[in-house]
N, CA, C and O atoms as a CHARMM CRD file, in Angstrom:
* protein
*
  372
    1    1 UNK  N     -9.15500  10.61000   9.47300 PROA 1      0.00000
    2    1 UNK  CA   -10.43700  10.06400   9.82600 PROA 1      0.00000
    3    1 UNK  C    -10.27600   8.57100  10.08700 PROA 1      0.00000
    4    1 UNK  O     -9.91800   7.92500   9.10200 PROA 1      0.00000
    5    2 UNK  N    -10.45600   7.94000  11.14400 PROA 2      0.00000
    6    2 UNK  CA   -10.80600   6.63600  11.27800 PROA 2      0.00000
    7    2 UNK  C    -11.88000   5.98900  10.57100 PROA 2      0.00000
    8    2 UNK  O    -12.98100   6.49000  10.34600 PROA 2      0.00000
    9    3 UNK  N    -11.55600   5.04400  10.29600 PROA 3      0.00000
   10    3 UNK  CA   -12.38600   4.18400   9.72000 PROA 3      0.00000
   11    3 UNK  C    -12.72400   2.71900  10.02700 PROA 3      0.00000
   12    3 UNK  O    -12.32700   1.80800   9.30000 PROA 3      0.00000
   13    4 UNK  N    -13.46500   2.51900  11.12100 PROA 4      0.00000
   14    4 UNK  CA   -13.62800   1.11100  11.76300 PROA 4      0.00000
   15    4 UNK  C    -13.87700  -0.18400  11.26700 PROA 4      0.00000
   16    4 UNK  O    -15.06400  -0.21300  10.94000 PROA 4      0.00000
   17    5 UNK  N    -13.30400  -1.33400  11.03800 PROA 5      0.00000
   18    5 UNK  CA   -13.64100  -2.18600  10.28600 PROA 5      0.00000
   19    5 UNK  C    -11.98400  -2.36000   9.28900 PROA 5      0.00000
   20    5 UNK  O    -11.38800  -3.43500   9.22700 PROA 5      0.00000
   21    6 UNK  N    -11.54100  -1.20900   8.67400 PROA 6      0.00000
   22    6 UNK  CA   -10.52000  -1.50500   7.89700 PROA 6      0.00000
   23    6 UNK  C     -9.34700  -2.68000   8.87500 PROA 6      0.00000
   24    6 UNK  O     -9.42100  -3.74400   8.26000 PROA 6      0.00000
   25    7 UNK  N     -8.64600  -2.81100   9.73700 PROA 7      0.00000
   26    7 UNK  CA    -7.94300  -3.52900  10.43200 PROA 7      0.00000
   27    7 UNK  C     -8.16100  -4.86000  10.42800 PROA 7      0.00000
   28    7 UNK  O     -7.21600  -5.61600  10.65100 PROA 7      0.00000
   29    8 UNK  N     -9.45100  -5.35800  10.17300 PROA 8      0.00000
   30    8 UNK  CA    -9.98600  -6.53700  11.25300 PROA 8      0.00000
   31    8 UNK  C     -9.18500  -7.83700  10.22000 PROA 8      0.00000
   32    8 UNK  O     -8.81900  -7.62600   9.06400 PROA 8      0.00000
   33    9 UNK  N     -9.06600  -8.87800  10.78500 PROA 9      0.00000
   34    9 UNK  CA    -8.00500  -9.81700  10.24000 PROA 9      0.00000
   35    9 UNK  C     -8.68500 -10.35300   9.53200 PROA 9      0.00000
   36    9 UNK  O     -9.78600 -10.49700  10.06400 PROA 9      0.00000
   37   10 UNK  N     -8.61900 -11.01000   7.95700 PROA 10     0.00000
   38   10 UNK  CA    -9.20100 -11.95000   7.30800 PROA 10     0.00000
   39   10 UNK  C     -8.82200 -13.07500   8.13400 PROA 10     0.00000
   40   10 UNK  O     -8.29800 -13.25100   9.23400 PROA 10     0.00000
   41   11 UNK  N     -9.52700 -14.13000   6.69000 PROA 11     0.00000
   42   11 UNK  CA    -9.00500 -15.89800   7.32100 PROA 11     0.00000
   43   11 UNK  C     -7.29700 -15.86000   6.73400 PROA 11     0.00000
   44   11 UNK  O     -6.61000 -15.29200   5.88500 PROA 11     0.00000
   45   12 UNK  N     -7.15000 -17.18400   8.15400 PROA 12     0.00000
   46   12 UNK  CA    -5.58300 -17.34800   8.08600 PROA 12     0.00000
   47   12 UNK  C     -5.49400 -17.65600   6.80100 PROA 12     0.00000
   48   12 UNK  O     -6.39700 -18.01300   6.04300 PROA 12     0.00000
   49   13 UNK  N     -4.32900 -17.49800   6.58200 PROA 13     0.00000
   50   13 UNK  CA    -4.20700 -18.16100   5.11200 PROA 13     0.00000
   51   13 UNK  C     -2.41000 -18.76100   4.94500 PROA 13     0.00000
   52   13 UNK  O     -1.89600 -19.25800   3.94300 PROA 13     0.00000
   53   14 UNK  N     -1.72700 -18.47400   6.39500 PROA 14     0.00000
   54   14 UNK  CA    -0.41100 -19.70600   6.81700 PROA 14     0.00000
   55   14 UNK  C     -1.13700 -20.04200   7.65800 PROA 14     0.00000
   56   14 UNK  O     -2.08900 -19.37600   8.06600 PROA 14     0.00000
   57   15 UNK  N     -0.72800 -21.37100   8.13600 PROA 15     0.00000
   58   15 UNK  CA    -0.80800 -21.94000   9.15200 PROA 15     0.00000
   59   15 UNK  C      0.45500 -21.40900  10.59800 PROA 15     0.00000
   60   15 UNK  O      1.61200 -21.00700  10.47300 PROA 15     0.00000
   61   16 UNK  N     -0.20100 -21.58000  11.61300 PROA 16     0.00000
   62   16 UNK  CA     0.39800 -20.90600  12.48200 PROA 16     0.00000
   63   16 UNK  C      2.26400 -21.52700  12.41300 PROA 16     0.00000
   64   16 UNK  O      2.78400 -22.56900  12.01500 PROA 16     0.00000
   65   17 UNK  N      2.85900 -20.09500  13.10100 PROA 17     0.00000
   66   17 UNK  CA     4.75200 -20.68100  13.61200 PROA 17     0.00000
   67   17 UNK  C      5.03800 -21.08100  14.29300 PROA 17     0.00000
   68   17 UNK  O      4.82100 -20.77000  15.46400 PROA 17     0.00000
   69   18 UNK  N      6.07100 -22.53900  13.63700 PROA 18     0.00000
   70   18 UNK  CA     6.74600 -22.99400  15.07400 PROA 18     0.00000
   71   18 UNK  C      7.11800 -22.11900  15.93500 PROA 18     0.00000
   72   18 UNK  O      6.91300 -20.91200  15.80200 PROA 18     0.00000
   73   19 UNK  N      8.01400 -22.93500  17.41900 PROA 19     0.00000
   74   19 UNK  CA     8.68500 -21.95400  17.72900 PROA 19     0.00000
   75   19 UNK  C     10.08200 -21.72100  16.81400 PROA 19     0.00000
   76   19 UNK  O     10.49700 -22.54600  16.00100 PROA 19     0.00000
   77   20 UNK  N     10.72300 -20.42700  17.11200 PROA 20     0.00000
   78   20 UNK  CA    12.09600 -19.63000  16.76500 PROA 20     0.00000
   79   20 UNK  C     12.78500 -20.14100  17.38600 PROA 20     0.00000
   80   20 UNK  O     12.57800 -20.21500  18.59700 PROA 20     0.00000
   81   21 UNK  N     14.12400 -20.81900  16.67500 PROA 21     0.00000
   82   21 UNK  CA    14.82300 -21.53600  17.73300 PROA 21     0.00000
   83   21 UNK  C     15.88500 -20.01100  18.24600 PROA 21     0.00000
   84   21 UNK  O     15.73000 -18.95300  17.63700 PROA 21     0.00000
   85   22 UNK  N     16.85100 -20.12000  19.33800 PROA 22     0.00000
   86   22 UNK  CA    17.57000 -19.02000  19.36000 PROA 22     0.00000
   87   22 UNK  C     18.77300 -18.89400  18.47800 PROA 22     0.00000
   88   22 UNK  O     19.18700 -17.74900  18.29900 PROA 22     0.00000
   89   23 UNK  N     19.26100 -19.66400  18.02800 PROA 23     0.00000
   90   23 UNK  CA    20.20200 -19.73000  16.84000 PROA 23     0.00000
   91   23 UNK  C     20.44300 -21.20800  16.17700 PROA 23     0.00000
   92   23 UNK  O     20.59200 -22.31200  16.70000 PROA 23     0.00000
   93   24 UNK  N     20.41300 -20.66900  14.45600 PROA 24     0.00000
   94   24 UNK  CA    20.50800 -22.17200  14.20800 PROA 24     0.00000
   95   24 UNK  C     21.91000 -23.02200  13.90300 PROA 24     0.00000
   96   24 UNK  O     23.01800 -22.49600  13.79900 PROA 24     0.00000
   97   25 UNK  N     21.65700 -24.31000  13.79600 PROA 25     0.00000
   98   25 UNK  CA    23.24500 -24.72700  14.29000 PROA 25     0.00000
   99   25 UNK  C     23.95500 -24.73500  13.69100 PROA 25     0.00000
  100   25 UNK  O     23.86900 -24.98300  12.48900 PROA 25     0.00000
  101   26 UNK  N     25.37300 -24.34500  14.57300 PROA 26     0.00000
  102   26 UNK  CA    26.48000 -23.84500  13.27500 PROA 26     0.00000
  103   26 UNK  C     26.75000 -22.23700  12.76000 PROA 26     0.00000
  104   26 UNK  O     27.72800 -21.88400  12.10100 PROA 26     0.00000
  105   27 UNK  N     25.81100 -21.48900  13.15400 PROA 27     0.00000
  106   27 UNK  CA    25.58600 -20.29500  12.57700 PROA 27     0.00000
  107   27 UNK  C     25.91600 -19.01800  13.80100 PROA 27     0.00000
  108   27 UNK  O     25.36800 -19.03400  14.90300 PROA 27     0.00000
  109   28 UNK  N     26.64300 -18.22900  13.48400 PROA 28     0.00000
  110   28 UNK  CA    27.43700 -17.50300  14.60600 PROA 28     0.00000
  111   28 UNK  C     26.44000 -16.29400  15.22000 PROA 28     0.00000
  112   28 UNK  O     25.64100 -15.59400  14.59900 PROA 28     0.00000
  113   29 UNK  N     26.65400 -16.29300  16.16900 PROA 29     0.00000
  114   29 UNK  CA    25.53200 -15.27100  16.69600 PROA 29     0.00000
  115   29 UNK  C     25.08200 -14.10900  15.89600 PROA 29     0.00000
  116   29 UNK  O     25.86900 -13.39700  15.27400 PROA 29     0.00000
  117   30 UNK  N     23.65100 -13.91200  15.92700 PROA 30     0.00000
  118   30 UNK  CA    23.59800 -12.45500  15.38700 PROA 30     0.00000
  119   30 UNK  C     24.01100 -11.07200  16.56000 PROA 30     0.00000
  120   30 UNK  O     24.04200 -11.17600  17.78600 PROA 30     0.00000
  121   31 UNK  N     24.28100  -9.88300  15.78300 PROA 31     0.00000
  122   31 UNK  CA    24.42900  -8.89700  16.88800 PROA 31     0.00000
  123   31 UNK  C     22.96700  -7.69300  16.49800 PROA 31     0.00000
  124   31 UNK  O     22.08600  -7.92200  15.67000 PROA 31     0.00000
  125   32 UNK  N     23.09000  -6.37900  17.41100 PROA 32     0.00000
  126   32 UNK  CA    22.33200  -5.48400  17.06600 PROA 32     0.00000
  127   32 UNK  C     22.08600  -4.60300  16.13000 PROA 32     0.00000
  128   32 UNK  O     21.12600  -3.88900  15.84400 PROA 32     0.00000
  129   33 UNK  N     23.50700  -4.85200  15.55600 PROA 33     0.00000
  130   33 UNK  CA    23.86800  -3.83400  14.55700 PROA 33     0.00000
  131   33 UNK  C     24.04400  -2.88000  15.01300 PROA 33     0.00000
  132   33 UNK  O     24.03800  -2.59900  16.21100 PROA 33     0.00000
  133   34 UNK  N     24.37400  -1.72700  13.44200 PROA 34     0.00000
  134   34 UNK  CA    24.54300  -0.32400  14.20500 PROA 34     0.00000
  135   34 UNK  C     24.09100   0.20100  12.83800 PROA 34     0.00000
  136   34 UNK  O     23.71600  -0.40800  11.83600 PROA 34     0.00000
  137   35 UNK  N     24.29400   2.04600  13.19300 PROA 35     0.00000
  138   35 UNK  CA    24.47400   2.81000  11.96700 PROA 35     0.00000
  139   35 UNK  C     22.76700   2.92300  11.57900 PROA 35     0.00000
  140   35 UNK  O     21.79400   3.08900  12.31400 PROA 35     0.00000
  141   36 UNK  N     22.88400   2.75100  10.05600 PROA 36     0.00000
  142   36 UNK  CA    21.41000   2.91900   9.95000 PROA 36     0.00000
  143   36 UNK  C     20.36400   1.80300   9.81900 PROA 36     0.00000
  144   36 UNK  O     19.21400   2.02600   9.44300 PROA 36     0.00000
  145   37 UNK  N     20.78500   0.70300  10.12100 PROA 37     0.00000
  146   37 UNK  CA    20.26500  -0.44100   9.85400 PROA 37     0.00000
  147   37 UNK  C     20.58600  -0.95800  11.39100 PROA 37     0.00000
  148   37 UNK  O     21.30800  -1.95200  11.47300 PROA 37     0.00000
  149   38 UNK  N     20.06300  -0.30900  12.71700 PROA 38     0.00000
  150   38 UNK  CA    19.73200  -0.61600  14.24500 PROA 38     0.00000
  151   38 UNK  C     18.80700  -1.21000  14.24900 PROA 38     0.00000
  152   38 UNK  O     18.01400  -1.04400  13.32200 PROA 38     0.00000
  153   39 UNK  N     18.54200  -2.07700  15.20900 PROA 39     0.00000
  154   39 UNK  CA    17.96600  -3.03000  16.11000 PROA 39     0.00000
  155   39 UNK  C     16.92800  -2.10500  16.76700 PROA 39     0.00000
  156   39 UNK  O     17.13900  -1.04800  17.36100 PROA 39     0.00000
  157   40 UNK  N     15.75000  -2.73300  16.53200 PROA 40     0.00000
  158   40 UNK  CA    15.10500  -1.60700  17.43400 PROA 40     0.00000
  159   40 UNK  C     14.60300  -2.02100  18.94000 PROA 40     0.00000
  160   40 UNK  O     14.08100  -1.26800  19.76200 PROA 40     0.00000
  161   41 UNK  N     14.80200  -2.95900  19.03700 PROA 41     0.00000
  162   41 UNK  CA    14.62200  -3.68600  20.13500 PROA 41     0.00000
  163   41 UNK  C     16.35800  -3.88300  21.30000 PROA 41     0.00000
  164   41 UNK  O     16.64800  -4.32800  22.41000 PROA 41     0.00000
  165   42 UNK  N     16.89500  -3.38000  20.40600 PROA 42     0.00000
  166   42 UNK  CA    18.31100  -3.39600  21.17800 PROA 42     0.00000
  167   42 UNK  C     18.17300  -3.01500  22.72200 PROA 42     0.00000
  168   42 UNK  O     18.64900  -3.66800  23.65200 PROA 42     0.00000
  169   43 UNK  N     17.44700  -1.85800  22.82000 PROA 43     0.00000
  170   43 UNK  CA    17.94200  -0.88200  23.69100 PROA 43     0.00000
  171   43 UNK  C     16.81100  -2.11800  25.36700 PROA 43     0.00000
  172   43 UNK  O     17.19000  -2.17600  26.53700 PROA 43     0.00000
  173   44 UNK  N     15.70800  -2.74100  24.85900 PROA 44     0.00000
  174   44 UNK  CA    14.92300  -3.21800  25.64600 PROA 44     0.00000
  175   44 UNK  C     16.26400  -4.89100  25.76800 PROA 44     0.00000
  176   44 UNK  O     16.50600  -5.43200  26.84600 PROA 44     0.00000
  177   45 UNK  N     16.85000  -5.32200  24.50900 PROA 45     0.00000
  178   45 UNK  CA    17.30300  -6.61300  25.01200 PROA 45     0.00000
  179   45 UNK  C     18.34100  -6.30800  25.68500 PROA 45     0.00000
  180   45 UNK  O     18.61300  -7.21600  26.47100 PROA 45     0.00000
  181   46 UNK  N     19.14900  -5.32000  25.74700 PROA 46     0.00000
  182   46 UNK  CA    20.25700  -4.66800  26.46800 PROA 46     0.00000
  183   46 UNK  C     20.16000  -4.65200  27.83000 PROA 46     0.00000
  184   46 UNK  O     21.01900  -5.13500  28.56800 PROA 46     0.00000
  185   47 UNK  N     18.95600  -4.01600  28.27500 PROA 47     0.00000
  186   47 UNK  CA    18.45500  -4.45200  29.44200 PROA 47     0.00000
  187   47 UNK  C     17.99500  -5.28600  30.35000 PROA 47     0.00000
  188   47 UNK  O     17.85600  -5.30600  31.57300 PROA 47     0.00000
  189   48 UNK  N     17.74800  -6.12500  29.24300 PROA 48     0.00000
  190   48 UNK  CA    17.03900  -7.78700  29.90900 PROA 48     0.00000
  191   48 UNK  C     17.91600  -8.69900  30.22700 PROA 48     0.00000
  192   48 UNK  O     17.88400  -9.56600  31.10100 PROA 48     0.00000
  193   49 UNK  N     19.01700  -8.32600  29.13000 PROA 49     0.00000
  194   49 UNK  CA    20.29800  -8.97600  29.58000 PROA 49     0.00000
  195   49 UNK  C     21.40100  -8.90600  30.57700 PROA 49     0.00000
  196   49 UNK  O     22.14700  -9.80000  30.97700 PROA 49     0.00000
  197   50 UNK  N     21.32300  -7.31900  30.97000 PROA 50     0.00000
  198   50 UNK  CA    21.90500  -6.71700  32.05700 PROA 50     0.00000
  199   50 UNK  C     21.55000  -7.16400  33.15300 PROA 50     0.00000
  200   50 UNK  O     22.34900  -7.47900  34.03500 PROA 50     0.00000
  201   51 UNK  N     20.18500  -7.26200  33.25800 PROA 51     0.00000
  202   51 UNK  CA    19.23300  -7.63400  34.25400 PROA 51     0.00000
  203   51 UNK  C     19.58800  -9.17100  34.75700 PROA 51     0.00000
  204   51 UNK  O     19.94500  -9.56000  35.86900 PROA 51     0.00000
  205   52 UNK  N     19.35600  -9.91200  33.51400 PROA 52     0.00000
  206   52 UNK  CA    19.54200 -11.25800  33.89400 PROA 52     0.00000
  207   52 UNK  C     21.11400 -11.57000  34.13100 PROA 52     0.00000
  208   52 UNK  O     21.22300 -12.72200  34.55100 PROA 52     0.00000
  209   53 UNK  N     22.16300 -11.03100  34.02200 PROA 53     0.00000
  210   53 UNK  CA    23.57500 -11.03500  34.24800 PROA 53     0.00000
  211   53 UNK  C     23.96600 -10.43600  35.65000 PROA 53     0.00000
  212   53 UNK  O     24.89000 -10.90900  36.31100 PROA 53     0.00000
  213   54 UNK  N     23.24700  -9.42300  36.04100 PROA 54     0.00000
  214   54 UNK  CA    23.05900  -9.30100  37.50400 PROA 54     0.00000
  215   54 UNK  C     22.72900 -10.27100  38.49300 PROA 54     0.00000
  216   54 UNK  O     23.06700 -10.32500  39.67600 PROA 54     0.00000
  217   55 UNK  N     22.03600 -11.00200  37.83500 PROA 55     0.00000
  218   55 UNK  CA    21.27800 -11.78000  38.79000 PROA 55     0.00000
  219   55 UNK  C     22.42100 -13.08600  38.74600 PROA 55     0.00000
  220   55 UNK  O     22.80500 -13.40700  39.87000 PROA 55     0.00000
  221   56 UNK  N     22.65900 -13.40300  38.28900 PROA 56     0.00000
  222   56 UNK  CA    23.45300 -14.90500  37.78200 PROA 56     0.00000
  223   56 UNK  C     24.75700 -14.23700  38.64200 PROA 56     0.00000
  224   56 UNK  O     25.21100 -15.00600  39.49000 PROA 56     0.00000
  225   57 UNK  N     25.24900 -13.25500  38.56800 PROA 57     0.00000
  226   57 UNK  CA    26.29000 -12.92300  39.15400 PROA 57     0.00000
  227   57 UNK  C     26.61000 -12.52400  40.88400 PROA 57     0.00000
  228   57 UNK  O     27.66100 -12.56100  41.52400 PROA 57     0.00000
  229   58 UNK  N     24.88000 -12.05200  41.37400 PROA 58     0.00000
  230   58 UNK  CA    24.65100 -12.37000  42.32200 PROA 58     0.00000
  231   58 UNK  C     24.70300 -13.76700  43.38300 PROA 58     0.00000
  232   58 UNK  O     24.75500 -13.89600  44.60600 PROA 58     0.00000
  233   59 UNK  N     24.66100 -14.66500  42.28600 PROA 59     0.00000
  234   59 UNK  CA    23.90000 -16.12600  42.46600 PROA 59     0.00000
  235   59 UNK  C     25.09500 -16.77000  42.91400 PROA 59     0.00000
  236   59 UNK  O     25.25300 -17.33500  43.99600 PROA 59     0.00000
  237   60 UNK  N     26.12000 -16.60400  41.76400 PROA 60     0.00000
  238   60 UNK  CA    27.61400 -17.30400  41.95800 PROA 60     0.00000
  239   60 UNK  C     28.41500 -17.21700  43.33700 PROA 60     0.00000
  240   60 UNK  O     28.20200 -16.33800  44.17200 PROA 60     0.00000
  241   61 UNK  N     29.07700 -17.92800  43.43500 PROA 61     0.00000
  242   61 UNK  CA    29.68100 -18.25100  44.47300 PROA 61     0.00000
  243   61 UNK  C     30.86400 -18.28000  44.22000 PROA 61     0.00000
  244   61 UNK  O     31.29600 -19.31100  43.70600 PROA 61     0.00000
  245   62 UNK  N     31.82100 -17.12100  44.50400 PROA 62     0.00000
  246   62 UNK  CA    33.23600 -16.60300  44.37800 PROA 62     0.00000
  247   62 UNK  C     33.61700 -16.72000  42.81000 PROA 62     0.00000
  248   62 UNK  O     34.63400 -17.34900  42.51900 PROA 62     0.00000
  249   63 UNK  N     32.69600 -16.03300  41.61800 PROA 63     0.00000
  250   63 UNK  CA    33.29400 -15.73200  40.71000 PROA 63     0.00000
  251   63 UNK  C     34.63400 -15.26700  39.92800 PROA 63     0.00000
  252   63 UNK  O     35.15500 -14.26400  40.41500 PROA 63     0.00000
  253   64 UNK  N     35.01500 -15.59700  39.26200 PROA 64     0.00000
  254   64 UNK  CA    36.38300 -14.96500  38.79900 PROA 64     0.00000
  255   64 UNK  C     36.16400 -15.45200  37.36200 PROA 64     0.00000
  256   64 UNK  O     35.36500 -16.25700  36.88600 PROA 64     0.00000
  257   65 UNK  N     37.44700 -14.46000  36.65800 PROA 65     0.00000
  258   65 UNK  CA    37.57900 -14.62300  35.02200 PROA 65     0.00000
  259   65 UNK  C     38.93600 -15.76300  34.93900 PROA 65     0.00000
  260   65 UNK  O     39.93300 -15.66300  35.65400 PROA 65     0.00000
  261   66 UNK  N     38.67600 -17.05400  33.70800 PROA 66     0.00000
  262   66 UNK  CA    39.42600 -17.94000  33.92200 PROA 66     0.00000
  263   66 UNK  C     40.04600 -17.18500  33.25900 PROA 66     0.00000
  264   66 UNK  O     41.10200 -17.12000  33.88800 PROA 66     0.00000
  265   67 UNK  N     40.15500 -16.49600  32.34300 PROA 67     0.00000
  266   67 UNK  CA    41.61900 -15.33400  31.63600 PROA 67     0.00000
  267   67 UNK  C     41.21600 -14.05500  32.26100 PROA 67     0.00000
  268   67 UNK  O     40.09800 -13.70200  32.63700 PROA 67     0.00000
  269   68 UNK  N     42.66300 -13.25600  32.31000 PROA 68     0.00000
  270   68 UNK  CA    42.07600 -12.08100  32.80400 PROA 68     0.00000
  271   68 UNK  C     43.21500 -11.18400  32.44600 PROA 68     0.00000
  272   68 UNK  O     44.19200 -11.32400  33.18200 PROA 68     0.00000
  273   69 UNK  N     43.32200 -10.35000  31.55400 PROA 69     0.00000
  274   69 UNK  CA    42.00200 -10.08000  30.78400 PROA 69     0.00000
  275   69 UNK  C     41.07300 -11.24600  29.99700 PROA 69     0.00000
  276   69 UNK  O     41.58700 -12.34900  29.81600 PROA 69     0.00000
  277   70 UNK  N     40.15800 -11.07400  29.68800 PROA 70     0.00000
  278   70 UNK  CA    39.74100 -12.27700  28.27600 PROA 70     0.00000
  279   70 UNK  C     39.96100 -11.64100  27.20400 PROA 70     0.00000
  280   70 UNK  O     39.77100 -10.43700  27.03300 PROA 70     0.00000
  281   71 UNK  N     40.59800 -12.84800  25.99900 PROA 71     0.00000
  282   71 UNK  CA    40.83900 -12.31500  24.77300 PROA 71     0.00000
  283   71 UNK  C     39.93000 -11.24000  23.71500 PROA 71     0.00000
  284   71 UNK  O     38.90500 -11.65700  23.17700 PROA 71     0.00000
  285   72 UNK  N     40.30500 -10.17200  23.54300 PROA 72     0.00000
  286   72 UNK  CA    38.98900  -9.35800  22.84400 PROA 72     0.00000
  287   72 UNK  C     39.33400  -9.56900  20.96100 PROA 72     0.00000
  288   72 UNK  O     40.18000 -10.00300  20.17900 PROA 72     0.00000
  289   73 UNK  N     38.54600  -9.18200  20.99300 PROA 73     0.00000
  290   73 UNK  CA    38.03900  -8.92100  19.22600 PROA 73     0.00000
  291   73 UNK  C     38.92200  -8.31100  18.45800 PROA 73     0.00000
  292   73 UNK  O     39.20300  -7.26800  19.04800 PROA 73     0.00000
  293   74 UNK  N     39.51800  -8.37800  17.47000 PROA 74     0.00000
  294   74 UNK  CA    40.81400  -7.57700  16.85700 PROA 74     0.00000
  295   74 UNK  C     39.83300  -7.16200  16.01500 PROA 74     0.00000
  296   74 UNK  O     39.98800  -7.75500  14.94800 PROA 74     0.00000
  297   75 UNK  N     38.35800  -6.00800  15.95200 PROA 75     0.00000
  298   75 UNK  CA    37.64400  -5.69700  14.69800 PROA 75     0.00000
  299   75 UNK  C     37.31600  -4.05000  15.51000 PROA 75     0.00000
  300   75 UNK  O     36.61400  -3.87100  16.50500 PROA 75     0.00000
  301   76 UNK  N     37.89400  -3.25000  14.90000 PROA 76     0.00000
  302   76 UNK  CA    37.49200  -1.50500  15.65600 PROA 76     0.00000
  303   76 UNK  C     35.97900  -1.77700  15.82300 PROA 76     0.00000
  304   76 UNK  O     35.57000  -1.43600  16.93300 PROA 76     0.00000
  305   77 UNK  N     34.56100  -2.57800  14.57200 PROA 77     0.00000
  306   77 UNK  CA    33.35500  -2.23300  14.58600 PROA 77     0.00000
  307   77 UNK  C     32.70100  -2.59600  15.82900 PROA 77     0.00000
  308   77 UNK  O     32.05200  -1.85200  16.56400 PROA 77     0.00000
  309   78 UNK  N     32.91500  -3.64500  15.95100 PROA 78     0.00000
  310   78 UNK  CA    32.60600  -4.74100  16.71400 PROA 78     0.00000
  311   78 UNK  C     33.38800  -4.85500  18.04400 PROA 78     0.00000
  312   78 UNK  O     34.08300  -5.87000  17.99300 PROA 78     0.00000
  313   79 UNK  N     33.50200  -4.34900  18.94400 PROA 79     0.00000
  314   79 UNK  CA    34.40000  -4.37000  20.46800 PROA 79     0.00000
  315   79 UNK  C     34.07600  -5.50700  21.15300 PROA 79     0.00000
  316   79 UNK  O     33.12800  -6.26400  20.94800 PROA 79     0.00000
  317   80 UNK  N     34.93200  -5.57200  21.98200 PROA 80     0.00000
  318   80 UNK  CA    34.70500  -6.50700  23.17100 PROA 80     0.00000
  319   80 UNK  C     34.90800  -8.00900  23.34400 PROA 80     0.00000
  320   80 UNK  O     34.97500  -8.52000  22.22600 PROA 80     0.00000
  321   81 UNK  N     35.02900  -8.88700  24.29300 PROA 81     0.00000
  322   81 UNK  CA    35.70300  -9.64300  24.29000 PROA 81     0.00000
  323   81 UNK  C     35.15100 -10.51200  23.37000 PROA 81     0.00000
  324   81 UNK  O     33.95600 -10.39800  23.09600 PROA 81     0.00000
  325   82 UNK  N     36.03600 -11.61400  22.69600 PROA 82     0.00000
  326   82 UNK  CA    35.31500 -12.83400  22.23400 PROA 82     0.00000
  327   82 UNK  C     34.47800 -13.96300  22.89700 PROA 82     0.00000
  328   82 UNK  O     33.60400 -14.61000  22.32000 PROA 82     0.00000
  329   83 UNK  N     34.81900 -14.09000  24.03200 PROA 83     0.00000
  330   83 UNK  CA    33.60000 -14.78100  25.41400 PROA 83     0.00000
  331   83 UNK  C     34.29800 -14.32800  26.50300 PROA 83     0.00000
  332   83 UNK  O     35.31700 -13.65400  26.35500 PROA 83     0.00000
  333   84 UNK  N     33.82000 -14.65100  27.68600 PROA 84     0.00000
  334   84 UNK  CA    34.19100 -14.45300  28.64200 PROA 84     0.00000
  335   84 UNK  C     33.73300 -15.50400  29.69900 PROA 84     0.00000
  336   84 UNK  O     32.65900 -15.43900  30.29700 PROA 84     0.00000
  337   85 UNK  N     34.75000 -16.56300  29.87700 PROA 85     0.00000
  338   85 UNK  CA    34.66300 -17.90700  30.43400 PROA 85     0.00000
  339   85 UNK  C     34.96000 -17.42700  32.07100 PROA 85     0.00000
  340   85 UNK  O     35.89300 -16.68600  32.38400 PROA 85     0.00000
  341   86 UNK  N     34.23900 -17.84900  32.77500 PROA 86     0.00000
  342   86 UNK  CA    33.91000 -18.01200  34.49800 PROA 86     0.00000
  343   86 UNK  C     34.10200 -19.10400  35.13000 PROA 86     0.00000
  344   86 UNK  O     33.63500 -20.17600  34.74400 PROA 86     0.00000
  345   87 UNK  N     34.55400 -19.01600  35.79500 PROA 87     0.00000
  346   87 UNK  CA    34.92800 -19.65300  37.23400 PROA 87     0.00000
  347   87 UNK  C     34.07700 -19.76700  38.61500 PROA 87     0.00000
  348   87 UNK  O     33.95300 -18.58300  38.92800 PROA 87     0.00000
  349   88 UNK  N     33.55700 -20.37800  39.40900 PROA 88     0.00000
  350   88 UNK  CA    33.14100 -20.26500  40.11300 PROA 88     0.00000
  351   88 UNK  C     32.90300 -21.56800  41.25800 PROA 88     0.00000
  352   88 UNK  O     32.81400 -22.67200  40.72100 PROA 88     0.00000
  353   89 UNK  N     32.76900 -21.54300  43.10500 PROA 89     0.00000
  354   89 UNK  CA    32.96600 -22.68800  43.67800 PROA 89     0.00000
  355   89 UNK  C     31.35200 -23.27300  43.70000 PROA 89     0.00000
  356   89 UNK  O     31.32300 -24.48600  43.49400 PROA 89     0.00000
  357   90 UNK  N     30.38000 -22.82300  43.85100 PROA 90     0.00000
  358   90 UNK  CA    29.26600 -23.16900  43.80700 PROA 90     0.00000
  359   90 UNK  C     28.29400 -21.90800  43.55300 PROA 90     0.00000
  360   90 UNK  O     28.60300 -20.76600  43.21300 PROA 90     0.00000
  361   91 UNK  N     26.48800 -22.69400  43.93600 PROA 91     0.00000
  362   91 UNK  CA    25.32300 -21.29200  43.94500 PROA 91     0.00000
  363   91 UNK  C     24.93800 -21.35300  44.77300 PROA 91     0.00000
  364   91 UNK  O     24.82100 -22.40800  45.39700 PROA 91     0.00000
  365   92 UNK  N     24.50100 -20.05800  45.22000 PROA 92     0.00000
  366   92 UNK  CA    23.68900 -19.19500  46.47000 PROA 92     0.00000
  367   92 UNK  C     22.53500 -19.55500  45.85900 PROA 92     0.00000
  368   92 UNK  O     22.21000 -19.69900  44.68000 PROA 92     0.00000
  369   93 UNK  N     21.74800 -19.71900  47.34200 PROA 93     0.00000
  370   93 UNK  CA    20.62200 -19.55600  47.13600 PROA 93     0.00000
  371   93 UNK  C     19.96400 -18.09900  47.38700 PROA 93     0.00000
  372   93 UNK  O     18.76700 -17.91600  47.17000 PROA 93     0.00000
């Protein structure tokens, strides 16, 4: 049964949040996790990031990897490279 009225917000009682910075300094990236303690938002930032890496890669102007391969991760959990540093002569418009 609904019950209308239960939801409605009292008075604030914090004061509103800064912004979130994206990482704080010094402090090594977070990841998505895995297992039973997932990200639930993974699967949407996975995409946004894909998205926006498409585009940047579109943009570049004769890309290449300054190592190639780039150095990867010596951890089975965790795959993939440790960065992956680029090269490039200029941007497209």
């Amino acid at each position: 049964m609904a019950r209308p009225g239960l939801g409605e917000p009292g008075p604030p009682s914090l004061p509103p949040a800064g912004p979130l910075p994206p990482r704080p300094p010094g402090q090594p990236a977070l990841g998505f996790g895995s297992g039973i303690h997932n990200c639930i938002g993974s699967p949407l930032a996975r995409l946004e990031a894909q998205a926006a890496l498409t585009e940047l890669v579109r943009r570049l102007d004769n890309p290449r990897l300054v190592e190639d391969p780039p150095p990867y991760r010596r951890n089975a959990v965790l795959r993939g490279p440790r960065h992956l540093a680029v090269a490039y002569d200029g941007l497209k418009r």
